[in-house]
C-alpha positions in Angstrom: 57.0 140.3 77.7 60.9 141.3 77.7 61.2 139.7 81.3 59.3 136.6 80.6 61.4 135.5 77.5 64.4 136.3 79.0 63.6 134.0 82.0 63.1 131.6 79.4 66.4 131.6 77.9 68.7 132.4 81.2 67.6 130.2 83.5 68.1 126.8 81.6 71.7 128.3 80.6 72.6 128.3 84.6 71.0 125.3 85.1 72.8 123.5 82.3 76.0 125.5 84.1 75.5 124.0 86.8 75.0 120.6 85.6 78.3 120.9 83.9 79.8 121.9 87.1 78.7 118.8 89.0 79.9 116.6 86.4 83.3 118.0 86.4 83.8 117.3 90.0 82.2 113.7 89.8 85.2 113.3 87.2 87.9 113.1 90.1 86.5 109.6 91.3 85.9 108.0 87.2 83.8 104.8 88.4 82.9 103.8 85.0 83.0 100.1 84.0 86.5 99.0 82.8 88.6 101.4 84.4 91.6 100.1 85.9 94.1 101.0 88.1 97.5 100.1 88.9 99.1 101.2 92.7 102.7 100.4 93.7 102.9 100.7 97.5 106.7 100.5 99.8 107.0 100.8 103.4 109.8 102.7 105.5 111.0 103.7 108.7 113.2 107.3 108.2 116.1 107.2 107.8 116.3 103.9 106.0 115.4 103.3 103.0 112.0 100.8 102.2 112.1 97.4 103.6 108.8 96.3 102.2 107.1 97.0 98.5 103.9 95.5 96.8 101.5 96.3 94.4 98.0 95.7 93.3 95.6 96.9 91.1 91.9 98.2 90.9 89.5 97.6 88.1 85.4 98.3 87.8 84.1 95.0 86.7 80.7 95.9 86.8 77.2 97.1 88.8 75.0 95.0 91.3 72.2 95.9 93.7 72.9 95.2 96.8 70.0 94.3 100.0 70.6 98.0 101.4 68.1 98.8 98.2 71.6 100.5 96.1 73.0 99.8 93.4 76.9 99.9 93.6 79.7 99.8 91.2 82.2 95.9 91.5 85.6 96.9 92.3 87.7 93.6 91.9 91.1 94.2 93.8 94.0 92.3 93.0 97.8 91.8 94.5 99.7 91.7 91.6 102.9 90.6 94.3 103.4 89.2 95.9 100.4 86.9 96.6 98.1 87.4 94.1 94.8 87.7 96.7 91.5 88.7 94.7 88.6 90.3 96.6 85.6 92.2 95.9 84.4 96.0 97.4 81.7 98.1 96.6 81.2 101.8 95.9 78.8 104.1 94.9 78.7 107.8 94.4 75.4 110.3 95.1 75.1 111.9 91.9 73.6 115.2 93.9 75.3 115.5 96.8 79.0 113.9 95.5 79.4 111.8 98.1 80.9 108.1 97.9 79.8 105.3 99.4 81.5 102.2 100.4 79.4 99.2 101.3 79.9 97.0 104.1 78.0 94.0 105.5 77.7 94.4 109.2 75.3 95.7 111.6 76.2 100.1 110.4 73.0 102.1 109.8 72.4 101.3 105.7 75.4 98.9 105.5 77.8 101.4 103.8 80.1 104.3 105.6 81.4 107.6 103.8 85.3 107.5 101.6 84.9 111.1 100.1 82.7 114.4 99.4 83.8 115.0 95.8 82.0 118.4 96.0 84.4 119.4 98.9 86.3 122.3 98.8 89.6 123.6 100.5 89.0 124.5 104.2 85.8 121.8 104.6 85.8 119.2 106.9 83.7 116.3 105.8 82.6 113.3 108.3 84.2 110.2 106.3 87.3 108.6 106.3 89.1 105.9 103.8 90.2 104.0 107.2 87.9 101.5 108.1 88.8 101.0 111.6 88.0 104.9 112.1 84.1 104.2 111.1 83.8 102.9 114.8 84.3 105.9 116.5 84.5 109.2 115.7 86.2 110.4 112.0 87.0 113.0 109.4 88.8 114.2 106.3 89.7 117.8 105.7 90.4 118.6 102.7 93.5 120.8 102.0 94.2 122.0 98.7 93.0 122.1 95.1 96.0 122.8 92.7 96.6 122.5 89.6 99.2 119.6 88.2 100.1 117.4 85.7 99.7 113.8 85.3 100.9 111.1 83.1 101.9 114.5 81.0 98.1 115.7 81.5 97.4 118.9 82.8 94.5 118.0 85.7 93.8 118.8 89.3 94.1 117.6 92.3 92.4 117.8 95.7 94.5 116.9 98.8 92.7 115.7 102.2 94.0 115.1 105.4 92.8 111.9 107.6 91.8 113.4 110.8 90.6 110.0 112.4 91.9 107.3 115.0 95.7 107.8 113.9 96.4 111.6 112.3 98.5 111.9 109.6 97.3 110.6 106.6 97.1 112.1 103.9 95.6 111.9 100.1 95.0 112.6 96.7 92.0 112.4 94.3 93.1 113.5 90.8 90.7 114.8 88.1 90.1 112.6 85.1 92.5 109.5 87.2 90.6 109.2 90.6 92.6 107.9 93.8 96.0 109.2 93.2 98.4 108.7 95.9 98.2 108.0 100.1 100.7 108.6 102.9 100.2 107.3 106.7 102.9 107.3 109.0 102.9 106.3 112.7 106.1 104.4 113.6 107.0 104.5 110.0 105.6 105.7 106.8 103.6 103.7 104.3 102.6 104.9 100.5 100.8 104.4 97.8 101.2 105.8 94.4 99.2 105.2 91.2 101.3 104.2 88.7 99.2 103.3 85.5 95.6 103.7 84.7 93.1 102.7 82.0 90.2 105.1 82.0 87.5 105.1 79.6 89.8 102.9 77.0 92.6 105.2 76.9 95.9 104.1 79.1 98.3 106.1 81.4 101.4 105.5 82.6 103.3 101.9 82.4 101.7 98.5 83.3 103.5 97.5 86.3 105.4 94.0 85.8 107.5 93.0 88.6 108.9 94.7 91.5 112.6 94.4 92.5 113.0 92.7 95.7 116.5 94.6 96.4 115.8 98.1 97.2 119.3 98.7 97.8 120.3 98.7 94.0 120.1 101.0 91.0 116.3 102.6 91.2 114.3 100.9 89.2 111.1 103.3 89.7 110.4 107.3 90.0 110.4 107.7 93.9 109.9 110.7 96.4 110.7 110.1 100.0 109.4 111.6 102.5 110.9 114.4 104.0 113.1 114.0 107.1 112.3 115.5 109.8 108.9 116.0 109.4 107.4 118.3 111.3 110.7 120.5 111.1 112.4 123.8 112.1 113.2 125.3 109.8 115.5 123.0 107.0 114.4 119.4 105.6 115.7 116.6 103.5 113.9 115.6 100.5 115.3 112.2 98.7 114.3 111.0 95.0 115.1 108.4 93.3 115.2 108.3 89.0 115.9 105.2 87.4 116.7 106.9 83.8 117.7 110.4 83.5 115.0 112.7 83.4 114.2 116.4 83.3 113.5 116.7 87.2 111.4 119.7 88.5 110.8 119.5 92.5 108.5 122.3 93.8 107.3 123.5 97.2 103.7 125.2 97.5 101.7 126.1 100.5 98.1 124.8 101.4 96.5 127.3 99.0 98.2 125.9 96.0 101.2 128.9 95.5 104.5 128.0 94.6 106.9 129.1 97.7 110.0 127.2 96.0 111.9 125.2 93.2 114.3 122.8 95.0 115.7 121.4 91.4 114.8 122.6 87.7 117.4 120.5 85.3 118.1 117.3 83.7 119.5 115.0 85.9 121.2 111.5 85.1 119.7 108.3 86.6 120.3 107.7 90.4 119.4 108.2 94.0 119.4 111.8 94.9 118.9 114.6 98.4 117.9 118.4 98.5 117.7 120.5 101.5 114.9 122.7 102.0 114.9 125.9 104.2 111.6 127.3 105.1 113.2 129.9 107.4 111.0 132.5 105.5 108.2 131.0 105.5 105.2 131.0 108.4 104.4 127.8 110.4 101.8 125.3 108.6 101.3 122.8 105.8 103.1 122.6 103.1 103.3 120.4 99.7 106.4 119.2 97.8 106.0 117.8 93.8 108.2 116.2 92.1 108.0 115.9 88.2 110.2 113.4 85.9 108.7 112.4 82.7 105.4 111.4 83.2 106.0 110.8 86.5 104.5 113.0 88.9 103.8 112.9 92.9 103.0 115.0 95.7 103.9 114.9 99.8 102.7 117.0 103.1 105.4 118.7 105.0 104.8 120.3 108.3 106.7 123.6 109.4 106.7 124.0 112.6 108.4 127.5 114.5 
């Protein structure tokens, strides 16, 4: 009788567990109606600084079934500058296996192709991609990391995966509790993305974004982190930053597993455009992550090593 009542009473705690569990990773792509994102996104070429900035934002305006038999969450997208272009996508996420789902209206099997496999862990490689030329041929994300971090002055995690389709190098962030974070992709230059206020389940993060300055070349106006230059390198870097109020800046390096392997700056620094060299002399060949904090700002890049 002990072993049957105990069965009783253990196995719906793991189950619940486990329940739990899944929900806590679906929280790292929050589809919810009314959430809203906004993105601020520059282009470059190294060594210059950006020649091109925009920004638009993201926002869940509701659910519809679509003829594939799904029903899939309205994401309206909007260019806040500079052109002010409104268009409709649709996702969905597999409650059970964590996978999202991006619909498209051509002739693909089941008229969607994969973005993400929230349930993936550092080390897997997952057939999907966020590239949508790459769903022609053949595609996957790895994804690198899960660390710890703060956002928006929230203590979260993030998960970090690397675009191994048509064109290698980009890279990405999903961010517990926030959703799409940040993206690099550089070929003959770099281009980012960065997610600079979000309103998620009625609370809001971060500052509404209301007009970008056209003239890069003047006093920063926005947190920035550059990427580094070279990249790959062997064995020192240049890291630039840019604060447009002083700040207390803390710019840290960590390896693919999430360790810290070095503080690059640790003070309060005044508002300006600023450079720090990193030497990874000591350090063996591979992938590497540099994050700067200021205020509530907070953003990660990939570095290479190379020996």
């Amino acid at each position: 009788m002990k072993r049957h009542f105990y069965l009783l009473v253990f196995l719906p705690t793991i189950l619940f567990a486990q329940v739990d569990s899944l929900k806590e990773l679906l929280n790292f792509y929050p589809l919810q109606t009314g959430n809203y994102w906004e993105y601020q996104s520059y282009w470059e070429q190294m060594p210059f600084p950006p020649t091109d900035s925009s920004s638009h934002s993201i926002e869940v305006i509701g659910d519809t079934l679509l003829e594939n038999g799904h029903i899939y969450k309205i994401l309206l997208h909007n260019d806040i500058t500079p052109n002010q272009y409104r268009y409709n996508q649709f996702e969905r996420i597999d409650s059970l296996t964590g996978c999202v789902y991006r619909y498209i209206n051509d002739t693909t099997a089941n008229h969607e192709y994969m973005l993400d496999s929230l349930f993936a862990e550092p080390g897997d490689t997952i057939y999907s991609s966020r590239e949508r030329i790459t769903h022609y041929s053949y595609y996957k994300t790895t994804c690198l990391s899960l660390i710890n971090d703060t956002i928006f002055g929230l203590p979260t995690s993030l998960k970090n995966f690397y675009n191994l389709s048509i064109i290698h190098g980009g890279t990405y962030a999903l961010a517990k509790g926030f959703g799409f974070l940040y993206s690099v992709g550089c070929e003959l230059g770099c281009g980012f993305t960065n997610l600079v206020y979000a309103k998620i389940d009625g609370k809001e993060y971060g500052k509404k974004i209301t007009s970008i300055n056209s003239d890069e070349n003047s006093s920063p106006n926005l947190f920035r982190l550059y990427q580094n230059y070279p990249n790959p390198f062997n064995p020192s870097t240049t890291i630039n930053y840019e604060l447009p109020t002083t700040s207390f800046v803390s710019l840290k390096v960590y390896d693919a597993l999430g360790k810290e392997v070095a503080i690059l700056v640790n003070q309060e620094k005044p508002a300006g455009n600023y450079k720090t060299d990193f030497d990874g002399s000591r350090l063996s060949s591979g992938i590497y992550f540099y994050t700067l904090r200021a205020d509530n700002f907070v953003q990660n890049r990939k570095m290479i090593l190379i020996k």
